[in-house]
C-alpha positions as a Markdown table, in Angstrom:
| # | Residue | x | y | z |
|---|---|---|---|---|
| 1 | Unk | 64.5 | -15.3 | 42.0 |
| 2 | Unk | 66.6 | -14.9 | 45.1 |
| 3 | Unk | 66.1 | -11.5 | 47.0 |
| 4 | Unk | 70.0 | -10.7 | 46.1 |
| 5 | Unk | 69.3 | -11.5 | 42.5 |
| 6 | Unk | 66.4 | -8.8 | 42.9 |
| 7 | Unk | 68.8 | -6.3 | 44.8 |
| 8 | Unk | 70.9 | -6.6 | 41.5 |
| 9 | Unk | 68.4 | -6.2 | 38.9 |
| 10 | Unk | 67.0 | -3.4 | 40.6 |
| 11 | Unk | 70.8 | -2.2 | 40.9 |
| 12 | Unk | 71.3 | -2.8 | 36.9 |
| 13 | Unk | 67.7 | -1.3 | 36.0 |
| 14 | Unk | 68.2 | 1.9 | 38.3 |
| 15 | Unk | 70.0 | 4.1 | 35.3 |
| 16 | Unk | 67.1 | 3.4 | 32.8 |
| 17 | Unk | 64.6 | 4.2 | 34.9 |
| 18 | Unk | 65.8 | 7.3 | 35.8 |
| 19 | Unk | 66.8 | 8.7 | 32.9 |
| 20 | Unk | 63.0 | 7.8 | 31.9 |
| 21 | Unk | 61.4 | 10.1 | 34.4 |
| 22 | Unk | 64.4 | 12.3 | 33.2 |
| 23 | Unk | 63.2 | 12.5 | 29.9 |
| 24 | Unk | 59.5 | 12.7 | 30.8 |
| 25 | Unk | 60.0 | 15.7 | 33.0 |
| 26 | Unk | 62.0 | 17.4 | 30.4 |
| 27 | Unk | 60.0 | 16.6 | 27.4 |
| 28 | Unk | 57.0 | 18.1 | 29.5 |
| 29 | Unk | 58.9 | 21.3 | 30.3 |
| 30 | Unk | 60.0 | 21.7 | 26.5 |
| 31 | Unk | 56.4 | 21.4 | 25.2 |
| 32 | Unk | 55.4 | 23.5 | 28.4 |
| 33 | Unk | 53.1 | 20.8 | 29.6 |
| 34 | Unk | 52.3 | 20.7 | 32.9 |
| 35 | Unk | 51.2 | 17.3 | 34.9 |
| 36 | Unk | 47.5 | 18.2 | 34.3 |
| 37 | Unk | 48.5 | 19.0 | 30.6 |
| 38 | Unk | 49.7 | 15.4 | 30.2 |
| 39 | Unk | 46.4 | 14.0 | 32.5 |
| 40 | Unk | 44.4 | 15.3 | 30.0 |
| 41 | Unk | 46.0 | 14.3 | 27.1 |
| 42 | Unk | 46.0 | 11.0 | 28.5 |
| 43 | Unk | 42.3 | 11.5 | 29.0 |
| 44 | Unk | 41.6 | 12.5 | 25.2 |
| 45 | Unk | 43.6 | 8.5 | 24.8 |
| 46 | Unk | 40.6 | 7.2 | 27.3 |
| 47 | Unk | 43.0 | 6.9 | 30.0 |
| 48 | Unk | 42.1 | 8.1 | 33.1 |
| 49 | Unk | 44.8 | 9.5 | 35.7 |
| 50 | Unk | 44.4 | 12.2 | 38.7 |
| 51 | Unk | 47.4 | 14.8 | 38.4 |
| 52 | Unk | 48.6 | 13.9 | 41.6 |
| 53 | Unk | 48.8 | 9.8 | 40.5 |
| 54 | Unk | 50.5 | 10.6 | 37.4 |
| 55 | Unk | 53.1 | 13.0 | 39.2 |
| 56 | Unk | 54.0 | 9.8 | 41.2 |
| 57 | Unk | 53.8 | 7.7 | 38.5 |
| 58 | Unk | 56.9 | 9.9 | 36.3 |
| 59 | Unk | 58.5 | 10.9 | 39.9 |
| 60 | Unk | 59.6 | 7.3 | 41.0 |
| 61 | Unk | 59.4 | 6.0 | 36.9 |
| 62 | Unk | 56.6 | 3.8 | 38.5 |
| 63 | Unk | 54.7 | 2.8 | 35.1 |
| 64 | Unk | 53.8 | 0.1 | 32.8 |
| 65 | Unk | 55.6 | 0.1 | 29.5 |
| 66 | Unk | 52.3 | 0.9 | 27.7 |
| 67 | Unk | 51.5 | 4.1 | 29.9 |
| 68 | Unk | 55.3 | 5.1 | 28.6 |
| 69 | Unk | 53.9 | 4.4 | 25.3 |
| 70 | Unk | 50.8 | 6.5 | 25.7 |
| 71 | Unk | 52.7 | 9.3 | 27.7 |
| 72 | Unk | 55.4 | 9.3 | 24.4 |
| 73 | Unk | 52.1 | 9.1 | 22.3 |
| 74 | Unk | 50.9 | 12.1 | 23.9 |
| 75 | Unk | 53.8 | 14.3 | 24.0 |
| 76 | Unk | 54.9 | 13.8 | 20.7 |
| 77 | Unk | 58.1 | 12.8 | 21.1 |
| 78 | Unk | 57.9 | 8.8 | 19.4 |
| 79 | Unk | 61.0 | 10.0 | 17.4 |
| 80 | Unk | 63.4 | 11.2 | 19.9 |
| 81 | Unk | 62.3 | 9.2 | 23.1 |
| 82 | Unk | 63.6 | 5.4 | 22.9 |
| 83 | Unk | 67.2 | 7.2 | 21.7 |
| 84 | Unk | 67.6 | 9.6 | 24.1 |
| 85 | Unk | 66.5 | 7.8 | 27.2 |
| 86 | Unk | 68.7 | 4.8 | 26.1 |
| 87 | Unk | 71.7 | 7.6 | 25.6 |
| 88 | Unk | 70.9 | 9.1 | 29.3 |
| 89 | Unk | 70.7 | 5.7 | 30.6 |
| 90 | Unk | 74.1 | 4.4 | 28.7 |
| 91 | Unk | 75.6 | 7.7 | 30.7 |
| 92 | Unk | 74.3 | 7.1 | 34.1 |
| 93 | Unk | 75.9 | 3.4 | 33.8 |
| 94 | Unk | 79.0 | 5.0 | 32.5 |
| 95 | Unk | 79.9 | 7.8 | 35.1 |
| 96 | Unk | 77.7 | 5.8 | 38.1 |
| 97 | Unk | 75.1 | 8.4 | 37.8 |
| 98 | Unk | 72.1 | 7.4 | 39.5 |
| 99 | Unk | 71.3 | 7.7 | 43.4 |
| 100 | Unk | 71.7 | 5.6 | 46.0 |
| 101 | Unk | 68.0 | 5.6 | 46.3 |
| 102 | Unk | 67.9 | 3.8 | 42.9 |
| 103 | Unk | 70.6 | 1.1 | 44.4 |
| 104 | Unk | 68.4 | 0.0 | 47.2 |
């Protein structure tokens, strides 16, 4: 893969990975869960993460597909999250609604 091709997946990708730290952050705030809330729920799954490293991880949507799986798993949201991240994403690509950080 050429680096332009890259430029343009990252480009194309930029909306869905937003609106999953979107939905992270405010499925969190809804269940009142703090970072350290979701580190240890993690923890009871056997998987280990500081606060600070899963901060980062939801801040730049910087995870594996099977962390999102675990972090749905642990806020209790398998019912509502694939829909409404894919409904936040399908927005962002509609209005242009992601930052120019997420273009680069």
């Amino acid at each position: 893969m050429d680096h332009k091709q890259s430029l343009g997946n990252q480009q194309a990708l930029a909306p869905y990975k937003q609106a999953i730290a979107r939905y992270v952050r405010a499925s969190m705030a809804l269940k009142g869960m703090r970072y350290g809330d979701l580190a240890q729920a993690l923890a009871d799954r056997g998987i280990s993460m500081t606060t600070e490293n899963l901060r980062s991880k939801v801040s730049k949507c910087m995870f594996s597909a099977d962390l999102l799986a675990a972090i749905i798993d642990s806020l209790s949201v398998e019912d509502s999250a694939m829909p409404e991240i894919l409904k936040q994403a399908r927005e962002m690509q509609d209005r242009g609604l992601y930052t120019e950080q997420d273009k680069s």
